[in-house]
C-alpha positions as CSV (number, residue, x, y, z in Angstrom):
1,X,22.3,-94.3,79.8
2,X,23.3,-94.7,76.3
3,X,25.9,-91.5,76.7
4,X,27.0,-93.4,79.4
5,X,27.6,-96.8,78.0
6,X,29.5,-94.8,75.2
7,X,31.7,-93.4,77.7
8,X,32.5,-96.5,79.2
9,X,33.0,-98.7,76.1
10,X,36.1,-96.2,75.3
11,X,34.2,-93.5,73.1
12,X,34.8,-95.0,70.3
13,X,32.8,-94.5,66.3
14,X,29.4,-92.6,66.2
15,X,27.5,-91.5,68.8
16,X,23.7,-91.5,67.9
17,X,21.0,-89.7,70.6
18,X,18.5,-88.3,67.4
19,X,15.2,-88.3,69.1
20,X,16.0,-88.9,73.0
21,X,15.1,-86.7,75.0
22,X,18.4,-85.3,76.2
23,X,19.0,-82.0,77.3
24,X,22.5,-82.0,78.3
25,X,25.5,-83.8,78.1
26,X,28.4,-84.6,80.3
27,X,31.9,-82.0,80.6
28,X,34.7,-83.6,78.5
29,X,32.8,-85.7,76.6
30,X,35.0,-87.2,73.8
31,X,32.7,-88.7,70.5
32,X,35.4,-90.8,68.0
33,X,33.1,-90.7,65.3
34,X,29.8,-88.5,64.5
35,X,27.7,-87.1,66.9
36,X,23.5,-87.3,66.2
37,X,21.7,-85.0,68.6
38,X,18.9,-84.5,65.5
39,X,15.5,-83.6,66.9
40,X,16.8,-83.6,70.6
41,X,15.8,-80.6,73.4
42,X,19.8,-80.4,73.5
43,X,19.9,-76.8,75.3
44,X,23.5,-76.3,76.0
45,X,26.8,-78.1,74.8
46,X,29.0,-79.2,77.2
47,X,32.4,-78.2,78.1
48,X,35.9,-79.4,76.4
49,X,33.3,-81.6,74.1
50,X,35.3,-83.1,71.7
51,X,34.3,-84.9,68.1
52,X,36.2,-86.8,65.8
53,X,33.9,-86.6,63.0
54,X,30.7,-84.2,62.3
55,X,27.6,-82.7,64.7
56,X,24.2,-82.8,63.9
57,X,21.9,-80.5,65.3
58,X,19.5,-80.3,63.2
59,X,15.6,-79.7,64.6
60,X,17.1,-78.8,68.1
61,X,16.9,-75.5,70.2
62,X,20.6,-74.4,69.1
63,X,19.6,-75.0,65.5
64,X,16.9,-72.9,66.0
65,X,19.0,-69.9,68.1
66,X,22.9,-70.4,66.4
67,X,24.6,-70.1,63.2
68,X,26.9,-72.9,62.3
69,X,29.8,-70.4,63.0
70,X,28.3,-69.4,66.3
71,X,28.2,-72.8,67.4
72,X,31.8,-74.4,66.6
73,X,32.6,-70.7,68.1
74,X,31.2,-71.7,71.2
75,X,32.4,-75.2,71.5
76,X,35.9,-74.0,70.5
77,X,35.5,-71.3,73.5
78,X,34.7,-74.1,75.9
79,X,38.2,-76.5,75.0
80,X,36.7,-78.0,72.4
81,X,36.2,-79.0,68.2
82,X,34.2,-80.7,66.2
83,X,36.7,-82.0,63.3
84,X,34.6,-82.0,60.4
85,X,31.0,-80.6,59.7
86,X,28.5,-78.7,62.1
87,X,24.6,-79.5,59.9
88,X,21.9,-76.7,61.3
């Protein structure tokens, strides 16, 4: 719901999901500022995801099976970036 509202109010500044239980997100998702998915059951990123500002990850099962160069590998394989920092 919150990813949703997000979406609908334009995208716009940080995007903060630490501690809800999310475990995906949806295609083309487009975060302005930072994105928090710290200590989330985030399995999977999702296609063409774009951030304006930095990912966390920290505490979540790609943390736990990626590298930081792994994971902007496979976000920049699926059409998107992340613009500044990826934190493991």
């Amino acid at each position: 719901r919150k990813t949703q509202k997000y979406i609908k109010d334009g995208g716009k500044g940080d995007l903060d999901l630490r501690r809800i239980p999310v475990e995906k997100l949806p295609d083309n998702l487009k975060v302005g500022g930072d994105l928090d998915l710290m200590d989330t059951s985030i399995k999977k990123l999702p296609d063409n995801l774009k951030v304006g500002g930095s990912l966390d990850l920290i505490d979540t099962p790609l943390s736990k099976k990626y590298s930081e160069e792994e994971i902007r590998n496979i976000i920049e394989e699926k059409g998107g970036y992340v613009k500044r920092n990826i934190f493991l």
